[in-house]
C-alpha beads as a LAMMPS data file, in Angstrom:
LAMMPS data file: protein, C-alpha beads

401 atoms
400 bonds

1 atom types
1 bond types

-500.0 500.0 xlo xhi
-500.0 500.0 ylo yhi
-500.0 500.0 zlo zhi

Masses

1 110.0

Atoms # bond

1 1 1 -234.624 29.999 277.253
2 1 1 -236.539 30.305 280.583
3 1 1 -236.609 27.832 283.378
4 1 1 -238.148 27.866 286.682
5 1 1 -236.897 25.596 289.650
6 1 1 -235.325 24.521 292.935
7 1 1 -231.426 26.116 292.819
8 1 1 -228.766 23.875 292.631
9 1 1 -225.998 24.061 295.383
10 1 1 -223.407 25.925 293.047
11 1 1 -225.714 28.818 292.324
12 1 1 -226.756 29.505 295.895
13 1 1 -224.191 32.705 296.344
14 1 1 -225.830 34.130 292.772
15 1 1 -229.181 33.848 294.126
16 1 1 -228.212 35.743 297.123
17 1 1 -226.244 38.106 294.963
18 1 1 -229.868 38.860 293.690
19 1 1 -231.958 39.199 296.868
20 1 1 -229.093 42.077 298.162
21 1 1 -228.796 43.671 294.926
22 1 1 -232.725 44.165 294.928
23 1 1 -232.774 44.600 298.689
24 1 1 -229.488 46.759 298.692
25 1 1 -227.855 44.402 301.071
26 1 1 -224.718 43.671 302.235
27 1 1 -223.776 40.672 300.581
28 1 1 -221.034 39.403 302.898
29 1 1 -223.312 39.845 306.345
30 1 1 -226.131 38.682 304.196
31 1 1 -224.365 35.802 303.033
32 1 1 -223.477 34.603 306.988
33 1 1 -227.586 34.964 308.063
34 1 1 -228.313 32.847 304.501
35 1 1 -226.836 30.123 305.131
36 1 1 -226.848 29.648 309.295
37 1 1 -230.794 29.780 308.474
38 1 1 -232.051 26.817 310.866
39 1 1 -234.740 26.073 308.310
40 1 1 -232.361 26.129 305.209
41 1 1 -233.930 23.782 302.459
42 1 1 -232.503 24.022 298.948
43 1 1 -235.867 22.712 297.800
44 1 1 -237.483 25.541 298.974
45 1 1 -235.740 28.004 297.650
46 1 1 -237.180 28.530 294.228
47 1 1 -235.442 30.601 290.973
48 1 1 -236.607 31.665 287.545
49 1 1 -233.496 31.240 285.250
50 1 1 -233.258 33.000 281.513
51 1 1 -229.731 31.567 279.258
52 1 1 -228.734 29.873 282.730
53 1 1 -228.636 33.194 284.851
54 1 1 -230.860 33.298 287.907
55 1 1 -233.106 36.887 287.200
56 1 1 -235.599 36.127 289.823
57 1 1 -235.992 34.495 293.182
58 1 1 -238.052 33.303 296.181
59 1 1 -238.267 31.246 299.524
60 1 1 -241.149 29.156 300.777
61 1 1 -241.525 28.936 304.121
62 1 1 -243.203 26.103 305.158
63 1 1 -245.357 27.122 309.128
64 1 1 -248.799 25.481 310.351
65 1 1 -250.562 27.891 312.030
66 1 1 -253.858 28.258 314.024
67 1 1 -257.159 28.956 311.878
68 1 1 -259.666 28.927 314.585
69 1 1 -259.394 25.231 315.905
70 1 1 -257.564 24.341 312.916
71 1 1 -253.646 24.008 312.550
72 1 1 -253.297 24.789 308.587
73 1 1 -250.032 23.849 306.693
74 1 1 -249.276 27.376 305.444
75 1 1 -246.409 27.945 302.537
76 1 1 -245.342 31.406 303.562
77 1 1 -243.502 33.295 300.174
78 1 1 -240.551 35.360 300.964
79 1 1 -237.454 36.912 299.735
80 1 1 -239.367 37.860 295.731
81 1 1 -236.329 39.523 294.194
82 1 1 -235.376 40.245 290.623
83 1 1 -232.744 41.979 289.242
84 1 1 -233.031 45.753 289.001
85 1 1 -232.388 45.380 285.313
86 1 1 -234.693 43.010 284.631
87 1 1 -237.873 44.304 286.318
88 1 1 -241.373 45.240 285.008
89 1 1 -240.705 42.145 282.630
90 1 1 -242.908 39.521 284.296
91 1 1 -240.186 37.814 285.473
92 1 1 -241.279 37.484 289.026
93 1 1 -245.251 37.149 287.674
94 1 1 -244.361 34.206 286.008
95 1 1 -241.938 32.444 289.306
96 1 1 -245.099 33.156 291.355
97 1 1 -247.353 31.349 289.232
98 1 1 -244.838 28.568 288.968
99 1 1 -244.337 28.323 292.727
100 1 1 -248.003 28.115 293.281
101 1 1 -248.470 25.576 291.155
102 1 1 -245.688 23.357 292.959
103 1 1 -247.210 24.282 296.560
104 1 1 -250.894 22.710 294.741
105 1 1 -248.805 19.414 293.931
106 1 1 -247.611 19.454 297.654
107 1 1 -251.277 19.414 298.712
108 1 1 -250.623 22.683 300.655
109 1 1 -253.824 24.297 301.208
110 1 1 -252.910 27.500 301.850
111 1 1 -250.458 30.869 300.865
112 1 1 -249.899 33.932 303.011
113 1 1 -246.816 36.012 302.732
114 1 1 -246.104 40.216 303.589
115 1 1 -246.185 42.379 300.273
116 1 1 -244.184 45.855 299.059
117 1 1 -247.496 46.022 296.912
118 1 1 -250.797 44.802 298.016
119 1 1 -252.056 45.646 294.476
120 1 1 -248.878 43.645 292.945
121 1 1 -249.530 40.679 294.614
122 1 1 -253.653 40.500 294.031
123 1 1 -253.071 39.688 290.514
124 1 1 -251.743 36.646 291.831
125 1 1 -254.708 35.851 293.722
126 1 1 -253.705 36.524 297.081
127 1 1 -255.712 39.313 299.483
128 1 1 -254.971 41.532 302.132
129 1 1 -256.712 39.263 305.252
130 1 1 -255.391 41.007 308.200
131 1 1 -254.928 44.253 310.390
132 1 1 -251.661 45.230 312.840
133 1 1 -251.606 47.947 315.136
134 1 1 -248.210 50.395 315.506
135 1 1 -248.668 51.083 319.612
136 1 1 -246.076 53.507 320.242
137 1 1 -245.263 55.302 323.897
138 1 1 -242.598 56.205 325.982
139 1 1 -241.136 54.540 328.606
140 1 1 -241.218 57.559 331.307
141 1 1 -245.233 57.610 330.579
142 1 1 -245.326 53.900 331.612
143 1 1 -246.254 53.152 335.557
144 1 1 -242.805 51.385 337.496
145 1 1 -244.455 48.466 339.095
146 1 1 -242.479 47.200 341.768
147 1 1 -243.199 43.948 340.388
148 1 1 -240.663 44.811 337.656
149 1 1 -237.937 43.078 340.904
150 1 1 -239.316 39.841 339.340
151 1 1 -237.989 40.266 335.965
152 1 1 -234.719 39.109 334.860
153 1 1 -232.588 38.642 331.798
154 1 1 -234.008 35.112 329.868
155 1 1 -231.357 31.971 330.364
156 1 1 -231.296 29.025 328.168
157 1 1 -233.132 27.087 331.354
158 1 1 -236.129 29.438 330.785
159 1 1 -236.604 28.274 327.260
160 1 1 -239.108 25.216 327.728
161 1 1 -241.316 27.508 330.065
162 1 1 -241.464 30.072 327.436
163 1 1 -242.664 27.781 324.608
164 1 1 -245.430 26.374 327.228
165 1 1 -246.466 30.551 327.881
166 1 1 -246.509 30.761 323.658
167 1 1 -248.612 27.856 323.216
168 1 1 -251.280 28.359 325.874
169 1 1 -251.378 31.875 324.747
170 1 1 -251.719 31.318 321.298
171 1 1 -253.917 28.467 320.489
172 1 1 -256.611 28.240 318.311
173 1 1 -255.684 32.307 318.003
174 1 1 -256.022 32.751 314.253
175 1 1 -252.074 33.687 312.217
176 1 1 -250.447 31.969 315.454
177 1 1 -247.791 30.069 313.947
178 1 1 -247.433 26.651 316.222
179 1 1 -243.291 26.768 317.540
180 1 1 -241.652 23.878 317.543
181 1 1 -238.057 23.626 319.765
182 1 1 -235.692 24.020 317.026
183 1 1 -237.992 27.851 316.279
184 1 1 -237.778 28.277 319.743
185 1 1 -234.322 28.019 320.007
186 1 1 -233.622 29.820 316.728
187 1 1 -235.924 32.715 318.934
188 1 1 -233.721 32.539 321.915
189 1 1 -230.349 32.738 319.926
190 1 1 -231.737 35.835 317.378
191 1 1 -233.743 37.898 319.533
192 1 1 -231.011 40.487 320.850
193 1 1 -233.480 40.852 323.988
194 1 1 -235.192 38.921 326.252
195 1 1 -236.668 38.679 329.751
196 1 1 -238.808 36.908 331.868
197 1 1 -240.947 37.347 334.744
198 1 1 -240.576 34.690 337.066
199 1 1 -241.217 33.609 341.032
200 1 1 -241.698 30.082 341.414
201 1 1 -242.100 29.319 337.431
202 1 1 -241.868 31.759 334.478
203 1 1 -245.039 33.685 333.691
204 1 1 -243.910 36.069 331.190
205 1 1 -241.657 37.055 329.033
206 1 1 -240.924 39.926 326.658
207 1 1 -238.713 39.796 323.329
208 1 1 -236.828 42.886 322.424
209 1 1 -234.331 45.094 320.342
210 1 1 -233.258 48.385 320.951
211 1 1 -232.361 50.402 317.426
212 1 1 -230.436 53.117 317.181
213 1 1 -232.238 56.110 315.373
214 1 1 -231.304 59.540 314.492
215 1 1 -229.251 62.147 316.512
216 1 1 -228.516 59.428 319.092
217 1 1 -231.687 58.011 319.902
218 1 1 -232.833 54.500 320.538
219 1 1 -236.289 53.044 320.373
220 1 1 -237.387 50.032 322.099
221 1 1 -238.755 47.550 319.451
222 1 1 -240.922 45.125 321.384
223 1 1 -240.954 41.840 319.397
224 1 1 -243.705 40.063 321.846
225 1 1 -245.183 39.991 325.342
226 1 1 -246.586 37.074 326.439
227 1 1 -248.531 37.354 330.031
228 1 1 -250.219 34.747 332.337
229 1 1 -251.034 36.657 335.246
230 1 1 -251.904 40.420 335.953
231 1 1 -248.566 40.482 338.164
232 1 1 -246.586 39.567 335.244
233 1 1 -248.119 41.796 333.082
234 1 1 -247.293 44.760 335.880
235 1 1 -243.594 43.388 336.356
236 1 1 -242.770 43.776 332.428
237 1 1 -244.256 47.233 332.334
238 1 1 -242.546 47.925 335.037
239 1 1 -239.331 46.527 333.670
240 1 1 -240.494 48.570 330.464
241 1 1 -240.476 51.641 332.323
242 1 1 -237.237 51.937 333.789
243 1 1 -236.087 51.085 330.206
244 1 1 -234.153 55.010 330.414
245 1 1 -232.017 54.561 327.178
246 1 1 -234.969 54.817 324.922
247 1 1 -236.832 57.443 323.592
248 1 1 -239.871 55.321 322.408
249 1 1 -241.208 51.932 323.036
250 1 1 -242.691 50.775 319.775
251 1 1 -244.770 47.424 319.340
252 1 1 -246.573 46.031 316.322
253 1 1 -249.426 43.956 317.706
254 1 1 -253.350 43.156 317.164
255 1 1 -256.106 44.490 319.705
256 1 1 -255.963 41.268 321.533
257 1 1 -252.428 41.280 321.907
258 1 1 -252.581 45.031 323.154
259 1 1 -255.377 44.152 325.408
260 1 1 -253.418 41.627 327.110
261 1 1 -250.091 43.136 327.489
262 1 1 -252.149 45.533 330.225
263 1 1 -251.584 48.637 328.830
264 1 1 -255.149 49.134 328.238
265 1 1 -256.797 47.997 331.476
266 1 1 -258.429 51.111 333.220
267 1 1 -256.505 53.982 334.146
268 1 1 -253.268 53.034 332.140
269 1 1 -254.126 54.382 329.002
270 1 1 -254.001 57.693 330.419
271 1 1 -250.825 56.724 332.113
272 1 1 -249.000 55.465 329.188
273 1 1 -250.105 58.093 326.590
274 1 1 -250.296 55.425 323.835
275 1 1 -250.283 56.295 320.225
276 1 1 -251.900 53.578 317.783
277 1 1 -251.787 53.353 313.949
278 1 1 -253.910 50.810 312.392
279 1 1 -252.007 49.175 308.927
280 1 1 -252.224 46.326 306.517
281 1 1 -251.052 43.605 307.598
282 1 1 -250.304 39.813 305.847
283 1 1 -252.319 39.064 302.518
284 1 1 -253.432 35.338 302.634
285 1 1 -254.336 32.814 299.414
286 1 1 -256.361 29.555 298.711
287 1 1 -253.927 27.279 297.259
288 1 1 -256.246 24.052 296.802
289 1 1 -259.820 24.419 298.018
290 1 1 -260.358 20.914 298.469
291 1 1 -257.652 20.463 300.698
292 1 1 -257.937 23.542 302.366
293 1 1 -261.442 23.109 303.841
294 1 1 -260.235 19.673 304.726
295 1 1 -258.212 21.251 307.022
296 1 1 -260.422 23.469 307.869
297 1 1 -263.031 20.569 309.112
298 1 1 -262.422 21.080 312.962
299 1 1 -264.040 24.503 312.826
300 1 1 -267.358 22.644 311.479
301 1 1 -268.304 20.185 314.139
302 1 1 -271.638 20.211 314.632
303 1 1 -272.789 21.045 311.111
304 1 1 -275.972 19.735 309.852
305 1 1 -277.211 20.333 306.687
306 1 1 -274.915 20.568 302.796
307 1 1 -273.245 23.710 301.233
308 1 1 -271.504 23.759 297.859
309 1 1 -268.790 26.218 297.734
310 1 1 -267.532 27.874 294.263
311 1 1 -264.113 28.945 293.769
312 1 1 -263.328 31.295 290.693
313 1 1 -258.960 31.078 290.126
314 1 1 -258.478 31.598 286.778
315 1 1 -254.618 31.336 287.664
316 1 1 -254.821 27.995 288.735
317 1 1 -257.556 26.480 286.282
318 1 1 -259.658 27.812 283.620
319 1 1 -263.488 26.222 285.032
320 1 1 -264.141 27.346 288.854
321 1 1 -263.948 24.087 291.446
322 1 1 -266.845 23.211 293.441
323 1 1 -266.367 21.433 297.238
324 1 1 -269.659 20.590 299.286
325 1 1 -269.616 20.529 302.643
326 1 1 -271.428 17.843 304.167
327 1 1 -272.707 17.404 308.204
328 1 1 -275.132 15.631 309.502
329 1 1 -274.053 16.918 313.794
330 1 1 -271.699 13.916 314.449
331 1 1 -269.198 14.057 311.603
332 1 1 -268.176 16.401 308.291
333 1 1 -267.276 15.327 305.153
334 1 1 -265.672 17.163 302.506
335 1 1 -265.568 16.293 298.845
336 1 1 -264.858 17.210 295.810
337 1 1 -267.431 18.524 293.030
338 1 1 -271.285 19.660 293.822
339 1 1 -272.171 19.919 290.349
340 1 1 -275.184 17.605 290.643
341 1 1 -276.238 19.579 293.983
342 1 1 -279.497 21.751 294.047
343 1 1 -277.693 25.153 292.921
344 1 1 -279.499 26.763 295.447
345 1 1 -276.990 25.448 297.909
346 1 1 -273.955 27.108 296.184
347 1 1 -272.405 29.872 297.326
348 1 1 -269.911 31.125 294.938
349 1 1 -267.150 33.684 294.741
350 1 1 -263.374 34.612 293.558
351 1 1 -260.748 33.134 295.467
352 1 1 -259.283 36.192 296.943
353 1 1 -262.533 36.621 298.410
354 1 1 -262.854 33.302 299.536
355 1 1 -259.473 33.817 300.812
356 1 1 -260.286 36.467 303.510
357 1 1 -263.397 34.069 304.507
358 1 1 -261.846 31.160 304.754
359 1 1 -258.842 32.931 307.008
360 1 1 -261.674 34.698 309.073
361 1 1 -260.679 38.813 307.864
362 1 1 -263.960 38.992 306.747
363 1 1 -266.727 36.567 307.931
364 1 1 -268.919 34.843 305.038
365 1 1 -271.863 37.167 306.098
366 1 1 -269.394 40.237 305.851
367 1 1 -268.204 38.834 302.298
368 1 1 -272.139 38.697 301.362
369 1 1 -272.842 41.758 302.264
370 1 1 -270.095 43.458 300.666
371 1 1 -271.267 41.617 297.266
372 1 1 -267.766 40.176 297.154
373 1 1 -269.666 36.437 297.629
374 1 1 -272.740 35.574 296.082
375 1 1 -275.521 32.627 297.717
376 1 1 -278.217 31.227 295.554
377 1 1 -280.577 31.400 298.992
378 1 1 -280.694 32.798 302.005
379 1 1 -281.382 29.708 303.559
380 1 1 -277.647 28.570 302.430
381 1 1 -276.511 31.725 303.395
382 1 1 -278.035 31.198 307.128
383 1 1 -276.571 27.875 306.810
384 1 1 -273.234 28.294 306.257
385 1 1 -272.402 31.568 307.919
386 1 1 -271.943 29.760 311.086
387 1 1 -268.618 27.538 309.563
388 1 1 -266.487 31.143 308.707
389 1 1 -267.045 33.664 311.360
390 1 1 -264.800 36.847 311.411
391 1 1 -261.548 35.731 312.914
392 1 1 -259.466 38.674 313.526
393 1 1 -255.992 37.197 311.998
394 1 1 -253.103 38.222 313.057
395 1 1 -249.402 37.391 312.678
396 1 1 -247.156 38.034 315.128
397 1 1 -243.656 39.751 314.374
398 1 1 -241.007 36.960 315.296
399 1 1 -243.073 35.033 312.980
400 1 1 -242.991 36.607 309.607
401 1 1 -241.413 35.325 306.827

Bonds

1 1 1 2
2 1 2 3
3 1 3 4
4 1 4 5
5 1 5 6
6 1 6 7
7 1 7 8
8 1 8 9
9 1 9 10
10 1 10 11
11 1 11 12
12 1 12 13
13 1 13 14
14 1 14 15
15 1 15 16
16 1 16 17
17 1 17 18
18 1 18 19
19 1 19 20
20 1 20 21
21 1 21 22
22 1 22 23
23 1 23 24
24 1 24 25
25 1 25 26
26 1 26 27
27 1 27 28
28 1 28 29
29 1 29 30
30 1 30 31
31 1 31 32
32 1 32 33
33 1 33 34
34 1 34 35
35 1 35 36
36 1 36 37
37 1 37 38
38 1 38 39
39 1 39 40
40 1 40 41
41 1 41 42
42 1 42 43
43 1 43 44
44 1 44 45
45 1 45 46
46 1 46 47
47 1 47 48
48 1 48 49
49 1 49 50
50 1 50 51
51 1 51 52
52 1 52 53
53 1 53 54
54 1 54 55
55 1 55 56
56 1 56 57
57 1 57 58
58 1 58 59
59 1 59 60
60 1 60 61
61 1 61 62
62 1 62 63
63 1 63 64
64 1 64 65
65 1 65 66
66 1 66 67
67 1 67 68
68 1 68 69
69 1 69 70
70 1 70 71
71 1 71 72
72 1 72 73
73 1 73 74
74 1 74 75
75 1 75 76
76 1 76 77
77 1 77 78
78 1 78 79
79 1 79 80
80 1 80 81
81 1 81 82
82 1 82 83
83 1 83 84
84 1 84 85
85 1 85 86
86 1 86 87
87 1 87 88
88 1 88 89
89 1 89 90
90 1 90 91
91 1 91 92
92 1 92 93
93 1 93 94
94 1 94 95
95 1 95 96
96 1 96 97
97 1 97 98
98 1 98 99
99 1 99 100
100 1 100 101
101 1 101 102
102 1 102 103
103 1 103 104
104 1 104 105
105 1 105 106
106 1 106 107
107 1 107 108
108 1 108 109
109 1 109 110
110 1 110 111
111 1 111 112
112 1 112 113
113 1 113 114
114 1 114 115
115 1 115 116
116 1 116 117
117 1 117 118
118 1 118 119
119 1 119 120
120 1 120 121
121 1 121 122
122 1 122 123
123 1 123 124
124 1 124 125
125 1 125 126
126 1 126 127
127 1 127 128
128 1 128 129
129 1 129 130
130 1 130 131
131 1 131 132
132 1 132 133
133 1 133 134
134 1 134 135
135 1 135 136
136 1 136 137
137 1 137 138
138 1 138 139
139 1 139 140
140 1 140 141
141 1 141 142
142 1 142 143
143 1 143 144
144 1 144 145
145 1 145 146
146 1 146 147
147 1 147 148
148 1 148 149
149 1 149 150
150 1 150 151
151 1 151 152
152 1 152 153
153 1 153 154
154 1 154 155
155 1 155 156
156 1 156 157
157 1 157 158
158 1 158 159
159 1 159 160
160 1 160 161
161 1 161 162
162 1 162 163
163 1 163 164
164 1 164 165
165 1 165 166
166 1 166 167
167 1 167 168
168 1 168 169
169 1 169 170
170 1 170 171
171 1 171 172
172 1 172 173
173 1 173 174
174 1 174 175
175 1 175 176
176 1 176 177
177 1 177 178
178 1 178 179
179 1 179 180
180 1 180 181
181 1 181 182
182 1 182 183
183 1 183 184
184 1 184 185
185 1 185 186
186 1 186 187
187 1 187 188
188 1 188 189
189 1 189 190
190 1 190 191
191 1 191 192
192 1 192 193
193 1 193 194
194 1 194 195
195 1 195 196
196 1 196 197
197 1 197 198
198 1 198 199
199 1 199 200
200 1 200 201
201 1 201 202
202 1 202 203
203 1 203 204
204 1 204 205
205 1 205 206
206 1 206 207
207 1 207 208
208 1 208 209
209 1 209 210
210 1 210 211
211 1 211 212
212 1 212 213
213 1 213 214
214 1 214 215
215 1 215 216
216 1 216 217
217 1 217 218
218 1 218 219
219 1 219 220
220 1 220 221
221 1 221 222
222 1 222 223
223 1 223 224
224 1 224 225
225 1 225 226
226 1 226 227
227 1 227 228
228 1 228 229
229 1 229 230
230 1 230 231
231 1 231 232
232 1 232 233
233 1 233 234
234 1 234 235
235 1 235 236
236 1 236 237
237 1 237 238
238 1 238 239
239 1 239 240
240 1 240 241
241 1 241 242
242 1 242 243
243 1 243 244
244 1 244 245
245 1 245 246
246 1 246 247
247 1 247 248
248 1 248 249
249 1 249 250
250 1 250 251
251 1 251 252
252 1 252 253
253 1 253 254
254 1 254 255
255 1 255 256
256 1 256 257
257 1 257 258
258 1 258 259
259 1 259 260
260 1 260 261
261 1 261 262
262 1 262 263
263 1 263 264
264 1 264 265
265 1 265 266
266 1 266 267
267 1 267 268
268 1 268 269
269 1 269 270
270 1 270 271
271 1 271 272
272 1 272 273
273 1 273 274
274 1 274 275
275 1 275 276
276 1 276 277
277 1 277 278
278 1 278 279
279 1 279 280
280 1 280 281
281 1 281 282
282 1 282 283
283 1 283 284
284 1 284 285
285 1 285 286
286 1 286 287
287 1 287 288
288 1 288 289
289 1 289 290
290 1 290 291
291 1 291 292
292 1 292 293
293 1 293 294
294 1 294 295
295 1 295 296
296 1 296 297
297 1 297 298
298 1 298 299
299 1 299 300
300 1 300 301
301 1 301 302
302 1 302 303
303 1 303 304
304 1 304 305
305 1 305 306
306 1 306 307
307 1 307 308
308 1 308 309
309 1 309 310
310 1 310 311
311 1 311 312
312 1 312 313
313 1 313 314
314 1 314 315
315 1 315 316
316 1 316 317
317 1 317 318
318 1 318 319
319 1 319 320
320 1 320 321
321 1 321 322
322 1 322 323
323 1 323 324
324 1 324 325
325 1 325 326
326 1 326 327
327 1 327 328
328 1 328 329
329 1 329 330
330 1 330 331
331 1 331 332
332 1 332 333
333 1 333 334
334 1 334 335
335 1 335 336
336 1 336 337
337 1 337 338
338 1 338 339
339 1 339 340
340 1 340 341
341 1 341 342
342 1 342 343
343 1 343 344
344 1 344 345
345 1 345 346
346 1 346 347
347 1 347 348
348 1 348 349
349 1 349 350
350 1 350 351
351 1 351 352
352 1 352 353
353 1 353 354
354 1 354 355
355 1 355 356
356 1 356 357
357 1 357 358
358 1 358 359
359 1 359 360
360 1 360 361
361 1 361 362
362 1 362 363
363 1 363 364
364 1 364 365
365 1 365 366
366 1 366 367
367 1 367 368
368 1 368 369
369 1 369 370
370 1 370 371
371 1 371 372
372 1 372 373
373 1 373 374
374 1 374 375
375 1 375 376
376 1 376 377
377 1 377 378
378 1 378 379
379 1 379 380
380 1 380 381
381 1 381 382
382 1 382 383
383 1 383 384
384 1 384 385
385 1 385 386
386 1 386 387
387 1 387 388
388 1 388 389
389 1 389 390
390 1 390 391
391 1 391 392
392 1 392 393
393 1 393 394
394 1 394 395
395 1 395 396
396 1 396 397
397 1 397 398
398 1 398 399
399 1 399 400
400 1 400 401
C-alpha cells in the first residue's frame, strides 16, 4: 500500500537516510545541517511511503520573490530523492504530483525549483525559465584598487546594513528572493566568507568560500557582490585581487549582476581576462492560474481593455482553466472563467509555456512567435503583450533551494 504525506517526527532520520543514500552523503554531517535548518518545518517536508517504508522524498521551500513589481509566494521543491533500488518506478512522479496538488490547496501560485534533468521534470509541467552565467578569472588578472584599504572582514554589527544593500539592490529584480532577518542571519552564520566595504556606512559587501581543488589548489567561489557606489565596487575587486591563495575566482551570476559588480565597465574586461559560460538555470511552474495572476496584478496598472487567458495542465485538471484580465486604467480585476468572452480575446497555451511568460524568460510576444502561445487576434495579442514583457529571471546562489 502507497501513501503520500507530511513525515512524522519518528521517521525523520529514515528520510534523511534516503536523501544521503541517493545523494551519497554523509549521514552523520548530514544529519547535524538537517536538523539546525532555521526554516525546519515537518509539514514541509513531504514522503511517498510503500508497506510503511519511506522510498521517496522532498522539501518545499516556501520564498516570495520579486516578479517585476510583484512579490510572488513561491514553493521552491528540493531534496527529490528515492532509493537507488527503487528508481525508474514512478515513485518520485507520483510524490511530485501529490505535492503539487497540496501547494494548489495552499493557494500558492507558483513552483520553481533546480533540476538533475530538465527533461525529467517537464513532464511535470514545470520549464526551464532562466539563464546563469559561469564568470570565471583569476585574481592576479584583476586591477588592486587601493580602495580595497576600505574593505574588512563582515561583523555581526554590519548585518542590518547588508540586508538594506540586498533589498535596494534587488527589488522588483525578477528571481530576487525578499530576505527576511532570520535568512539574513542564517547568511551571516553559513557563508564561510564575508566582507564589506565600508567608510562612514557599509556600501558593499561580498559573500565567499574558498574550495580546495586538485593538486592543492583553491578557487574562490563568489556567492554575491552587492555594490552601491563605483568606489565600492573598486575596493572589492581590489580586495579580490590580492586574494593570492587562489587559483581562480569563479562566480555564477546573470548579466546584470556581472554588469554591476564592475568587471565589465571599460577597460576591465581586458584587465580581468574573464571567461563566461552561459547555462540553464531554475525551471519555474504555474501552480494555480487564478491565483497566480492575482499576484501578478501590480505589473498591470494601467491596463485598459479585457484578455482571457487559457491554461492547458492536464496534470492538474482534465478541461484547460480560463482567467480574464480585466482594466479599465485605474484598477485590474482578475477572475475566474472567460468562457462567455468573445473568443477572439483568448489567448491560449500549455502551462509550461505560460510558465516562462508569466515569470518573464520569454515575453508573451516571444512565446507567440515561437508558436508556443496561440491569440485568436492580433488585436489581443497587441493588447496584452504589454502585461508580460521579457524579464530576464534570475536566482541568485545563496538563494537556491
Amino acid at each position: 500500500m502507497q501513501e503520500i504525506r507530511a513525515v512524522h517526527h519518528e521517521e525523520l532520520d529514515a528520510m534523511l537516510a534516503v536523501m544521503c543514500e541517493s545523494f551519497m552523503l554523509p549521514f552523520a554531517s548530514a544529519r547535524d545541517l538537517f536538523y539546525k535548518d532555521p526554516y525546519f518545518d515537518i509539514e514541509k517536508k513531504r514522503v511517498l511511503l510503500e508497506d510503511g517504508e519511506i522510498i521517496s522524498c522532498l522539501t518545499i521551500m516556501e520564498t516570495r520573490m520579486w516578479i517585476g513589481a510583484a512579490a510572488a509566494q513561491v514553493g521552491g521543491v528540493a531534496g527529490v530523492a528515492t532509493r537507488p533500488s527503487h528508481r525508474r518506478n514512478g515513485y518520485a512522479g507520483r510524490l511530485l504530483e501529490q505535492t503539487l496538488r497540496t501547494l494548489r490547496e495552499q493557494r500558492c501560485p507558483f513552483s520553481a525549483l533546480f533540476p538533475f534533468s530538465y527533461d525529467y521534470y517537464r513532464r511535470f509541467g514545470w520549464e526551464h525559465a532562466g539563464t546563469q552565467l559561469r564568470v570565471s578569472t583569476a585574481p592576479n588578472l584583476l586591477p588592486a584598487f587601493a580602495d580595497s584599504r576600505h574593505v574588512r572582514p563582515a561583523l555581526p554589527s554590519d548585518l542590518a546594513e547588508m540586508q538594506q544593500i540586498y533589498d535596494q539592490t534587488s527589488r522588483e529584480r525578477t528571481g530576487s528572493c525578499l530576505r527576511d532577518r532570520k535568512r539574513w542571519t542564517y547568511l551571516f552564520e553559513y557563508a564561510k566568507r564575508k566582507v564589506v566595504y565600508r567608510r562612514k556606512k557599509a556600501e558593499g559587501y561580498l559573500l565567499f568560500d574558498l574550495q580546495q581543488g586538485v593538486e592543492g589548489r583553491q578557487t574562490l567561489k563568489l556567492l554575491e557582490m552587492k555594490t552601491l557606489s563605483e568606489a565600492a565596487q573598486r575596493g572589492l575587486i581590489g580586495y579580490l585581487a590580492g586574494r593570492s591563495e587562489a587559483e581562480e575566482i569563479e562566480y555564477i551570476t546573470d548579466m546584470t549582476g556581472l554588469q554591476e559588480s564592475g568587471l565589465l565597465q571599460p577597460g576591465r574586461e581586458a584587465m580581468g581576462g574573464l571567461y563566461t559560460e552561459a547555462m540553464p538555470g531554475v525551471m519555474f511552474r504555474i501552480v494555480d492560474p487564478q491565483v497566480a495572476l492575482q499576484t501578478l496584478a501590480p505589473n498591470f496598472a494601467g491596463f485598459r481593455g479585457a484578455v482571457t487567458l487559457v491554461i492547458h495542465d492536464s496534470l492538474m485538471q482534465s478541461a484547460p482553466t480560463m482567467t480574464t484580465i480585466e482594466g479599465d486604467g485605474k484598477a485590474t480585476h482578475i477572475r475566474a472563467g472567460g468562457e462567455s468572452a468573445n473568443p477572439r480575446h483568448r489567448i491560449e497555451g500549455d502551462v509550461r509555456a505560460w510558465s516562462q511568460v508569466f515569470f518573464g524568460y520569454h515575453s508573451l510576444e516571444d512565446s507567440l512567435a515561437m508558436r508556443r502561445l496561440r491569440a485568436y487576434s492580433e488585436a489581443t495579442a497587441a493588447l496584452a503583450a504589454a502585461l508580460f514583457p521579457r524579464r530576464a529571471p534570475f536566482i541568485p546562489a545563496p538563494d537556491h533551494f
